[in-house]
N, C-alpha and C positions, 0 to 999 in steps of 0.2 A: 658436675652440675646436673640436675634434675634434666633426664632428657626433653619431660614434657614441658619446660619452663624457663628461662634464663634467670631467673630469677632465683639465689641464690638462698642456702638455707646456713646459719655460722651458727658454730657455740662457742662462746666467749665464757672463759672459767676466771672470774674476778671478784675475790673477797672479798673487795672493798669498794664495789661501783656503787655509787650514788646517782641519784635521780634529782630533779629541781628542788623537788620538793625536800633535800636533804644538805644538810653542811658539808661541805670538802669540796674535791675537783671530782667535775662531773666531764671531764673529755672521752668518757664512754656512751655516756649517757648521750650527749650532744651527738659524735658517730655512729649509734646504734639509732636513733631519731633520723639522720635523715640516710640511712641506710633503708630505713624502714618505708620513709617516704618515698624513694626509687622503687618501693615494691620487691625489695628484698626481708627475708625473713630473719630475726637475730633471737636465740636463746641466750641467756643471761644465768648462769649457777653464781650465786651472790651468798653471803652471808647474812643472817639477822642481825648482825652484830655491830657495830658502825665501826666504822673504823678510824674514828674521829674521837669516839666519848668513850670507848668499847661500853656504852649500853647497849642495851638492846632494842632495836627501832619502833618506832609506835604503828600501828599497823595502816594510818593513811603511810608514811613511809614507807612499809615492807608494800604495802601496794605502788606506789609511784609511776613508774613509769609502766607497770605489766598491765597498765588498761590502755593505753596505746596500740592503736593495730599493728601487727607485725611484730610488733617485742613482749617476747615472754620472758616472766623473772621468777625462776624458781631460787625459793632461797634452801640453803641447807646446814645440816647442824655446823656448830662451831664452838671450842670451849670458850663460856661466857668471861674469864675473867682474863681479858686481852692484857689493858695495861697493870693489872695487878704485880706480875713481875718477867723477868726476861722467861723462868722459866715457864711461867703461865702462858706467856704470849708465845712462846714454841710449839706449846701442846696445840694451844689452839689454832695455830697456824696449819699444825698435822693433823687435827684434827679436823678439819676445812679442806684439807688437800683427800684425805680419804674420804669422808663423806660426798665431797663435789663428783669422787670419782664413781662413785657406787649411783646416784644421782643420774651421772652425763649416760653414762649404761644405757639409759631407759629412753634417752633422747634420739628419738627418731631421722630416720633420713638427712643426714648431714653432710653439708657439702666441704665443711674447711672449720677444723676445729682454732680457736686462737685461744693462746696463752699470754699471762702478763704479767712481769714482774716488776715489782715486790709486792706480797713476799712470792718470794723465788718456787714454793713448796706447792704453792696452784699450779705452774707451769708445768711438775711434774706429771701431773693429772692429765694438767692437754695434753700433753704429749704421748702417754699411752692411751688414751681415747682417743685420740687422733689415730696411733696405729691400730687399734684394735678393729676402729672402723674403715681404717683403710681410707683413708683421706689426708689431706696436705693439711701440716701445723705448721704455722705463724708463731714465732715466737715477739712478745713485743716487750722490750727493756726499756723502761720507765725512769731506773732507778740501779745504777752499779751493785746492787748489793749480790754477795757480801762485803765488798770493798767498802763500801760507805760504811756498814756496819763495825766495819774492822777499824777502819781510821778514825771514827767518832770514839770508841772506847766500849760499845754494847754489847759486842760479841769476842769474847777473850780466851775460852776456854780451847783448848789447841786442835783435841779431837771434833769438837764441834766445828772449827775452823774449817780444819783438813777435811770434813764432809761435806761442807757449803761451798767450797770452791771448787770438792769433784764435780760434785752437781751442778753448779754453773757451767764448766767446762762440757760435761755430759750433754745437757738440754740444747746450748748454745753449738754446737757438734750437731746433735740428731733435728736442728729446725733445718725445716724446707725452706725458711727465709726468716733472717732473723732483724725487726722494725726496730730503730733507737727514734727516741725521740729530740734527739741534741746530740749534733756533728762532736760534743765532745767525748762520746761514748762508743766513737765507731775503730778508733785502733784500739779496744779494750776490747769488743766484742770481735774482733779480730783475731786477737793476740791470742784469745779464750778457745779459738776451732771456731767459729760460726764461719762456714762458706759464704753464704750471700747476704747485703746485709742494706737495709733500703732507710734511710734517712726521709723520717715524715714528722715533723715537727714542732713542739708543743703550740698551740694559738688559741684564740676565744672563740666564740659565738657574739659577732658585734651586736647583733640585735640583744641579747639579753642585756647588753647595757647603753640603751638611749640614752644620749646626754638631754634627760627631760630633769629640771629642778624638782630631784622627787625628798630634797634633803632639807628643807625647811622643816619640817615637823619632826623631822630624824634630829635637826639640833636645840630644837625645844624639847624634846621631850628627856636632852641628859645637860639643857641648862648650856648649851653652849654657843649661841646665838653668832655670837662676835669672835669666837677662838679664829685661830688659823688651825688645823686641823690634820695630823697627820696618822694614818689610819695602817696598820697591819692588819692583813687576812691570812689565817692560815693556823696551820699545829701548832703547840704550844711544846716542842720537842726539846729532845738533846740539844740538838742540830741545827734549830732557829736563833739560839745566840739570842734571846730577848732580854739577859740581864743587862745586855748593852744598850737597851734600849730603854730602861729603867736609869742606869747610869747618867745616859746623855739628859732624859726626864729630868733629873735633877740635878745637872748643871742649867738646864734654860726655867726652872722654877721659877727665877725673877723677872721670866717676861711672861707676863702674864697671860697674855693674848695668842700663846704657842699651848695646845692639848695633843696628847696622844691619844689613840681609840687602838686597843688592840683584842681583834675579835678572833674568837675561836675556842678551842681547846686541847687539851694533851698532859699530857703526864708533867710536866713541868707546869706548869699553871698553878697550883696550890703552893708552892713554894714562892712563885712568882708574885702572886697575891700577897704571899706575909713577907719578901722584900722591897714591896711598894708600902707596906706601911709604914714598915721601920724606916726605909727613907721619907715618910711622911708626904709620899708623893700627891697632891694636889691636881695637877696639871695630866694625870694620865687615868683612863677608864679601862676596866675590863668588861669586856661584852660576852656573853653569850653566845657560841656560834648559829652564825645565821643560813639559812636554805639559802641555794645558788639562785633561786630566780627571785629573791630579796636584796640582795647584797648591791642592785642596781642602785636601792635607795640610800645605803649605808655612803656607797663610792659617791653617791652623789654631793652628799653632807660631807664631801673631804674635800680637803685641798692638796695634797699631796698623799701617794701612800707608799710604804716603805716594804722592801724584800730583803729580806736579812738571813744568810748562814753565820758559820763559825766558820773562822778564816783557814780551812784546811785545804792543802793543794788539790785534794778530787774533786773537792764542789765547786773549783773553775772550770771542769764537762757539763753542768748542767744549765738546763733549761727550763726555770722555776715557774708552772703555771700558773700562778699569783702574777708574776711582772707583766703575763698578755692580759689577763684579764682586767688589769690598771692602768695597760696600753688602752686599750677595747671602751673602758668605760671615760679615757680622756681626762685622764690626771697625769699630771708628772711622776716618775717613777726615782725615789729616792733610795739607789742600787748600792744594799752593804755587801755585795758581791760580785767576786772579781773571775775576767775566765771569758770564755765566750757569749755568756747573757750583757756583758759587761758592753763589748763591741755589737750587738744588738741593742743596746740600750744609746750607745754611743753616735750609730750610723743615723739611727734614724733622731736622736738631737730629741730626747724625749724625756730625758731626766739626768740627775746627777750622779756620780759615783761617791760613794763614802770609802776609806781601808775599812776593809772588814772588820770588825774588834778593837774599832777604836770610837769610845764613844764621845770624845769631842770634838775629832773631827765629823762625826753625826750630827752633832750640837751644830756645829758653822753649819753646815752643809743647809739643815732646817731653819737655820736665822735667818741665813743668808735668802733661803725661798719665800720664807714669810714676808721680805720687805722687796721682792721683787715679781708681784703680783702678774706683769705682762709675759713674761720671762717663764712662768710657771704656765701661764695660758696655753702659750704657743707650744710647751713642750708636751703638753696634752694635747690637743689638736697630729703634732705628728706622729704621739704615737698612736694614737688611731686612727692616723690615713697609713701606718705601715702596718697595725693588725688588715685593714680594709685589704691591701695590696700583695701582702707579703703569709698573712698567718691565720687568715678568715678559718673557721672551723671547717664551711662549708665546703669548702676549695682542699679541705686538707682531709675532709670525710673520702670524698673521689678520689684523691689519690689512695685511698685503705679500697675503695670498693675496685680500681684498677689492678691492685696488688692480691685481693682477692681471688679476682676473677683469672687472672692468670695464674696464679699459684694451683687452680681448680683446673682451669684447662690442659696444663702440665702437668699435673699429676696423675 
């Protein structure tokens, strides 16, 4: 740490952080904010490239969060054509990981570099930036991959294979401390070499979503006044499993008072579209993805909203930052995912569970909430008195700035 100062100086090497003013999960954004506000300093090596549409960001975007005092966001090259194909999205992964590194070089005075994965090929980066300047790395695992990658079907090739798991193994070995964000990732980051290993855990920013009635104009303007409403946020992936939710769409078509809204984007999406028409779905909307500090109005105009994988035994480790943020905004959480989100969803009596991959039991699961309006209330109310209690962003920023600060003192 800065002898003249307590006040800490991080760089944070992340492909794919967003800012309010952009679509996706912004739990960097939110930590690097009120890092900032303690009067600590954060560097930000980002991508132009979203990692949500892979366009390229509009330049209020690429500015975002860098006029905030205290957080600077240097963006740097990356190859433009992310979702074009697996091999595209490799290059550009590598080529994000050298560029950030040539980039963090020039980044002065620093006290604790952090890494973050996925994808896994940034983390390489902090990590010899970290050593080069002789300061403690943070590793922060988000995301099993290459395990998820492997079990979904994306990554097949065997020599590719056998280099993505040295180098998990490797990075997960050489961290000064390595952060999971979900207790189900911690004998895995174990099993891998990581010595120390601190559990801080996905949650919102309640205030970004007041339960203020901001959705009256949000359901006129797609005609939906009187639906019952059940809303997806997030990619439009492999891995989201939203044909099931097209399926379940059209077994509840003849109630007509039941719409889906599923907003966002991903490589799946175009396909998705042309099997909503062929099923002649009616009853279900594709949105646009919308910036994180909008999305308050989108949740508000729902009545339920839905978290959905593909029923694979990994993604019972995970902790989907869509379920806190539909805790936070006080909807019920209608959970296609099974594992320890599940028993978070369960403790705190805040939504229902679906089988994963099965879409009429989705179907009940949504009839059933539609015609039990109290029931649905109250499971909204709890789950934002357990983000309030349990997963506040603010409360989970100090425990990164704790972990910081010691990792710097001991180093």
């Amino acid at each position: 740490m800065n002898s003249e100062t307590s006040h800490m100086h991080i760089l944070l090497i992340h492909q794919a952080f967003t800012s309010l003013d952009e679509a996706g999960g912004t739990r960097h954004y939110e930590i690097a904010s009120h890092l900032a506000r303690k009067g600590h300093f954060i560097t930000i090596l980002t991508s132009p490239i979203s990692y949500l549409t892979g366009q390229k960001k509009s330049s209020q975007e690429q500015r975002g969060a860098s006029e905030a005092e205290n957080i600077r966001i240097l963006h740097t090259y990356a190859y433009p054509a992310l979702h074009k194909s697996f091999a595209a999205r490799t290059i550009n992964f590598i080529t994000f990981m050298v560029s950030s590194f040539f980039k963090g070089i020039q980044v002065r005075k620093v006290d604790l570099v952090w890494g973050t994965s996925p994808p896994i090929f940034q983390a390489a980066s902090a990590w010899l930036l970290a050593r080069l300047k002789r300061v403690p790395y943070l590793l922060e695992v988000r995301d099993l991959w290459p395990a998820f990658a492997i079990e979904v079907g994306v990554l097949k090739n065997p020599v590719l294979i056998s280099l993505s798991l040295w180098l998990e193994k490797f990075l997960y070995r050489h961290a000064d401390l390595v952060v999971v964000n979900s207790p189900g990732y911690i004998d895995h980051v174990r099993n891998k070499g990581a010595k120390k290993v601190k559990l801080i855990p996905n949650g919102s920013d309640i205030h970004l979503f007041r339960t203020l009635d901001k959705g009256k104009a949000f359901r006129k303007k797609y005609g939906i006044e009187e639906k019952f409403i059940v809303t997806y946020a997030g990619a439009h992936g492999m891995s989201n499993d939203l044909g099931v939710v097209l399926d379940a769409a059209k077994i509840l078509s003849g109630h007509t008072k039941i719409h889906f809204i599923l907003v966002g984007d991903g490589k799946e999406k175009p396909g998705l579209i042309e099997t909503a028409k062929k099923l002649r779905l009616t009853n279900l909307t594709f949105m646009d993805p919308v910036a994180k500090k909008q999305m308050a109005e989108v949740f508000s105009a729902s009545d339920a909203c839905l978290a959905i994988l593909k029923p694979l035994e990994l993604y019972k480790t995970t902790y989907p930052n869509k379920v806190f943020d539909y805790m936070a905004a006080g909807k019920p959480v209608l959970l296609a995912i099974d594992g320890v989100i599940r028993k978070v969803v369960e403790e705190a009596g805040c939504g229902i569970f679906i089988q994963p991959g099965d879409a009429l039991d989705m179907s009940k699961k949504v009839l059933w909430l539609s015609h039990h309006p109290k029931e649905a209330k109250l499971m909204g109310e709890a789950g934002r008195n357990q983000i309030i209690h349990r997963f506040d962003r603010a409360k989970l920023a100090e425990q990164f700035i704790g972990v910081f600060q010691e990792l710097i003192k001991n180093g």
